[in-house]
PAMIRO-139887 format. One line per field, with one value per residue: x negated, y negated, z of N, C-alpha, C, O in turn; residue in three letters; chain. Coordinates in pm, 1 decimal, padded with zeros to 6 digits, always signed. Example, Ala and Ser with C-alpha at 12.3 -4.5 7.8 and 13.67 -1.06 7.14 Angstrom:
nxx (-01319.0  -01285.0)
nyy (+00569.0  +00225.0)
nzz (+00780.0  +00708.0)
caxx (-01230.0  -01367.0)
cayy (+00450.0  +00106.0)
cazz (+00780.0  +00714.0)
cxx (-01320.0  -01290.0)
cyy (+00330.0  -00003.0)
czz (+00780.0  +00787.0)
oxx (-01423.6  -01340.9)
oyy (+00331.9  -00113.8)
ozz (+00846.5  +00803.9)
type (ALA  SER)
mol (A  A)
! end
This chain:
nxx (-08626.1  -08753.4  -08781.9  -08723.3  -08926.5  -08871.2  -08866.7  -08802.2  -08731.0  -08769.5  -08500.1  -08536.5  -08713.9  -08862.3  -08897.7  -08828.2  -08481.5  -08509.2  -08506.9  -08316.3  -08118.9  -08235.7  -08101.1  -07796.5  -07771.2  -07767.4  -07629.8  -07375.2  -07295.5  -07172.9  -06999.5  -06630.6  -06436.6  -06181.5  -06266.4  -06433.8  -06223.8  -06074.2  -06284.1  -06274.8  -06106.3  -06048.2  -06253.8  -06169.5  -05920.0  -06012.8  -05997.7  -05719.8  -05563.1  -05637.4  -05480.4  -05349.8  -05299.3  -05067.0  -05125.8  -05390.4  -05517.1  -05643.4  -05855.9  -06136.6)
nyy (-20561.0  -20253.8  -19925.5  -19625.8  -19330.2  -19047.1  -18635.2  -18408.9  -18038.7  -17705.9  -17513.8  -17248.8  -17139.5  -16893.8  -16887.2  -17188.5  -17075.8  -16940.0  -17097.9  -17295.4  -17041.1  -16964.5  -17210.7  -17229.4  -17024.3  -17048.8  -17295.0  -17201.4  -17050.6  -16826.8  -16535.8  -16506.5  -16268.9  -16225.7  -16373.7  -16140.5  -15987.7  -16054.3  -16054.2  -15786.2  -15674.9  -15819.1  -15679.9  -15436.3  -15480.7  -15575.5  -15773.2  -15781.7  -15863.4  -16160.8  -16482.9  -16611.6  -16864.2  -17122.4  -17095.6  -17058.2  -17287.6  -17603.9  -17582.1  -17645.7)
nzz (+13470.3  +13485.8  +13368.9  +13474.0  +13477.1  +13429.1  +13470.3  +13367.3  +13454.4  +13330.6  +13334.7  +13300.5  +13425.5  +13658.0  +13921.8  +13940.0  +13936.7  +14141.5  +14379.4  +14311.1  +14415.2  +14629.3  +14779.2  +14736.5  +14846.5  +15122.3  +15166.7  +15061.8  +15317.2  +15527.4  +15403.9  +15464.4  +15582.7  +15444.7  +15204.8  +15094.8  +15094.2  +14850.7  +14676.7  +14676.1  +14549.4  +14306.4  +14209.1  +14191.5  +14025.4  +13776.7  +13460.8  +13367.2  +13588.1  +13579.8  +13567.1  +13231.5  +12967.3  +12992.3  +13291.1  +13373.1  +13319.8  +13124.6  +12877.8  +12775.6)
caxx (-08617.4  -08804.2  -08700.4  -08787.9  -08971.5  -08794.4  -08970.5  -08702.0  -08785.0  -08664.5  -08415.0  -08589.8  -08862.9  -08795.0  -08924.9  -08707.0  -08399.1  -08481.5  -08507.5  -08166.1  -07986.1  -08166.5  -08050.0  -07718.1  -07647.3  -07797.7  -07533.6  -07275.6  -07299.5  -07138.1  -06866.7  -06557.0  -06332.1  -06089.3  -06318.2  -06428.7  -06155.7  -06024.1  -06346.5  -06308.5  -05994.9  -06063.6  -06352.8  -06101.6  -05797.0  -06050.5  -05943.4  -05569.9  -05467.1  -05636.8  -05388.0  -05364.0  -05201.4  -05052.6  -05140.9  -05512.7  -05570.0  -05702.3  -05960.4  -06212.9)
cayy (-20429.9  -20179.0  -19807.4  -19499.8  -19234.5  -18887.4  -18578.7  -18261.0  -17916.3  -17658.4  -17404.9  -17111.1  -17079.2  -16820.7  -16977.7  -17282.6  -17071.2  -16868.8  -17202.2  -17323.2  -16959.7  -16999.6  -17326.4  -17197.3  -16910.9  -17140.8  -17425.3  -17115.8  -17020.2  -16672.7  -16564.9  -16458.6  -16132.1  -16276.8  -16380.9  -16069.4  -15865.7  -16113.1  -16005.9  -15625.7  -15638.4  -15859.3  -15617.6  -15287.7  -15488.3  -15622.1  -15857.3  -15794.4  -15921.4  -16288.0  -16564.8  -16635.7  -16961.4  -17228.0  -17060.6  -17071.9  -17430.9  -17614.6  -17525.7  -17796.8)
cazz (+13529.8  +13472.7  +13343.4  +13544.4  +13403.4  +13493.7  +13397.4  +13334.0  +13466.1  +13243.5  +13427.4  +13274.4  +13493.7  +13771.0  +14076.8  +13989.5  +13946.2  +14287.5  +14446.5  +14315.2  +14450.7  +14780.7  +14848.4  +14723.3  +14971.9  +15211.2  +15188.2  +15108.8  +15457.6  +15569.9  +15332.9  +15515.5  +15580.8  +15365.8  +15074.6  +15031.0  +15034.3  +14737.5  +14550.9  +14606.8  +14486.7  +14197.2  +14071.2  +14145.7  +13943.5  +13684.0  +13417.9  +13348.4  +13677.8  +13566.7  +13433.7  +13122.8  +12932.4  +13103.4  +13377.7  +13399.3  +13297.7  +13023.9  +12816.4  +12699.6)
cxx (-08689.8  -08739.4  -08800.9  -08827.5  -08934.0  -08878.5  -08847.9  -08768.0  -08692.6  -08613.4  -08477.6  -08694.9  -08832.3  -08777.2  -08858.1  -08589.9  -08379.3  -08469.6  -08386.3  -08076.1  -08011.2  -08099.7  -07884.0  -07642.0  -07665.1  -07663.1  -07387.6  -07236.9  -07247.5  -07029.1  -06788.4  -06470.8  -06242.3  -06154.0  -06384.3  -06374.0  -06068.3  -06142.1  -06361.6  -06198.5  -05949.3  -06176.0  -06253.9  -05979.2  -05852.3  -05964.2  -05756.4  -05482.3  -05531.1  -05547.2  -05400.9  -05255.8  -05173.1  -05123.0  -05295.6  -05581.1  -05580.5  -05799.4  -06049.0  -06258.1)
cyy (-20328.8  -19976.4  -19744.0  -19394.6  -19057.6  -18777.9  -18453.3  -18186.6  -17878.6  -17565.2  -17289.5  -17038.7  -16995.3  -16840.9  -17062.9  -17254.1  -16951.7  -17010.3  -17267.8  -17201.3  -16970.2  -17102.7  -17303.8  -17170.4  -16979.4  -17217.7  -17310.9  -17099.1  -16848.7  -16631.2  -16448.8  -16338.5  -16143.4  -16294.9  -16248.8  -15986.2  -15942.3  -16053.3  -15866.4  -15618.7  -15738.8  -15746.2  -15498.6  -15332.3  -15508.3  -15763.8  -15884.1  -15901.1  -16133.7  -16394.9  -16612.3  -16773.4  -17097.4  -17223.2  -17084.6  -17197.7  -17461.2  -17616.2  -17695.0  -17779.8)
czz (+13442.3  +13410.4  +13415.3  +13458.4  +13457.1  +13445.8  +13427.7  +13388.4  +13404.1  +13340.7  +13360.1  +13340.5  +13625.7  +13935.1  +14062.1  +14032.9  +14086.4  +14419.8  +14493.0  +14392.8  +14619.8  +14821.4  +14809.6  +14808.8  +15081.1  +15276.7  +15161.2  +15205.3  +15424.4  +15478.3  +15424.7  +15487.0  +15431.4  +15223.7  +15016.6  +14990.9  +14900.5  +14649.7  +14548.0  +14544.8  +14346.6  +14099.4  +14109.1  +14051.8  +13802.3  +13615.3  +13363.6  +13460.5  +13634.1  +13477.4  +13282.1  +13049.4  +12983.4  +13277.9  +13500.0  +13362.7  +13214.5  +12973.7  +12792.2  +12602.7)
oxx (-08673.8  -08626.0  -08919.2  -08755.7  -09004.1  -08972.1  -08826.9  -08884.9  -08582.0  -08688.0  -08416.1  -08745.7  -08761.8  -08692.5  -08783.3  -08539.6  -08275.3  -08424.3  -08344.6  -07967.0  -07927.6  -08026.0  -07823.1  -07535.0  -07567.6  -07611.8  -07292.0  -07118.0  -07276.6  -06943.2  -06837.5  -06437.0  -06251.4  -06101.7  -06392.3  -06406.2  -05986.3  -06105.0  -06429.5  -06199.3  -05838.0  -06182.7  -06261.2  -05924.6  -05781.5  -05891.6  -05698.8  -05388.5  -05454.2  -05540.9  -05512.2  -05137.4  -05264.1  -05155.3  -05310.2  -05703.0  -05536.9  -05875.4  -06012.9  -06311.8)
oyy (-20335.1  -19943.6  -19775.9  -19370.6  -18982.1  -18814.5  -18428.0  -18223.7  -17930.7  -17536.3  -17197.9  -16927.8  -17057.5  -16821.3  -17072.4  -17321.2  -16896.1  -16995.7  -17295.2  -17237.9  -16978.6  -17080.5  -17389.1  -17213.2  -16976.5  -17207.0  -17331.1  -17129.6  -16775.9  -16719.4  -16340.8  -16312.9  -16069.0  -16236.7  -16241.8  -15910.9  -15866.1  -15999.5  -15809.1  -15527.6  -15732.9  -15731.8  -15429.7  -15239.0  -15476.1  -15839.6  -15988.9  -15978.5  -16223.9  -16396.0  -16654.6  -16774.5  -17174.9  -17314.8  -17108.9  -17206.4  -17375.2  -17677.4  -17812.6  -17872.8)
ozz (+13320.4  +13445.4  +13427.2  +13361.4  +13524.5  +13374.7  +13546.4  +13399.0  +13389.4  +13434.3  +13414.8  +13323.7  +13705.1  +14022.4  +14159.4  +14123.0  +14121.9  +14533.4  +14605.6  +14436.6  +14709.7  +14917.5  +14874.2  +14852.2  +15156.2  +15388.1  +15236.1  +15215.3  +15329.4  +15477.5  +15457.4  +15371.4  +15333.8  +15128.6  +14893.9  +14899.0  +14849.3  +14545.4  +14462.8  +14462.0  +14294.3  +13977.3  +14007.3  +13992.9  +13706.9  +13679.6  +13334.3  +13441.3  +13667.3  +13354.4  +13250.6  +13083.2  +13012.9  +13353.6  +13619.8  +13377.6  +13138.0  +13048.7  +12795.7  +12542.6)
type (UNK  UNK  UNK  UNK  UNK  UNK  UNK  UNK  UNK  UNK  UNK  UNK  UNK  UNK  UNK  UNK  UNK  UNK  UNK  UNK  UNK  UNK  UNK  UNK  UNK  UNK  UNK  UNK  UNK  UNK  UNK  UNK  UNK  UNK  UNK  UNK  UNK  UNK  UNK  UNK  UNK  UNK  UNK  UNK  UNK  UNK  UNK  UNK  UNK  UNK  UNK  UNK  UNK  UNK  UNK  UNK  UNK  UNK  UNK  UNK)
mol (A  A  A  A  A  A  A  A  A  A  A  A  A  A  A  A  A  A  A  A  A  A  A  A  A  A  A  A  A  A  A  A  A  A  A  A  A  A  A  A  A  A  A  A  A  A  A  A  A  A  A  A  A  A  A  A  A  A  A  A)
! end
């Protein structure tokens, strides 16, 4: 068997990383009533209201 020869692109290049967000919002689809009123009211509570501890998981 043979090995494949891969060739990296680096993520810094801007056209790659407009590539990756369209295909993003793309496969996102529409975001709903509901999802956004969770993110206006995450950026008017800010960070206090996020868990902390057990709460928010474990760290790696």
């Amino acid at each position: 068997m043979t090995a494949t020869k891969r060739q990296i692109k680096p993520l810094n290049q801007p056209d790659i990383v407009a590539q990756f967000e369209a295909k993003a919002r793309r496969l996102a689809g529409r975001t709903s009533e509901n999802q956004l009123r969770f993110l206006k009211v995450a950026k008017a509570k800010g960070k206090e209201m996020e868990p902390v501890g057990r709460m928010a998981g474990v760290r790696a």
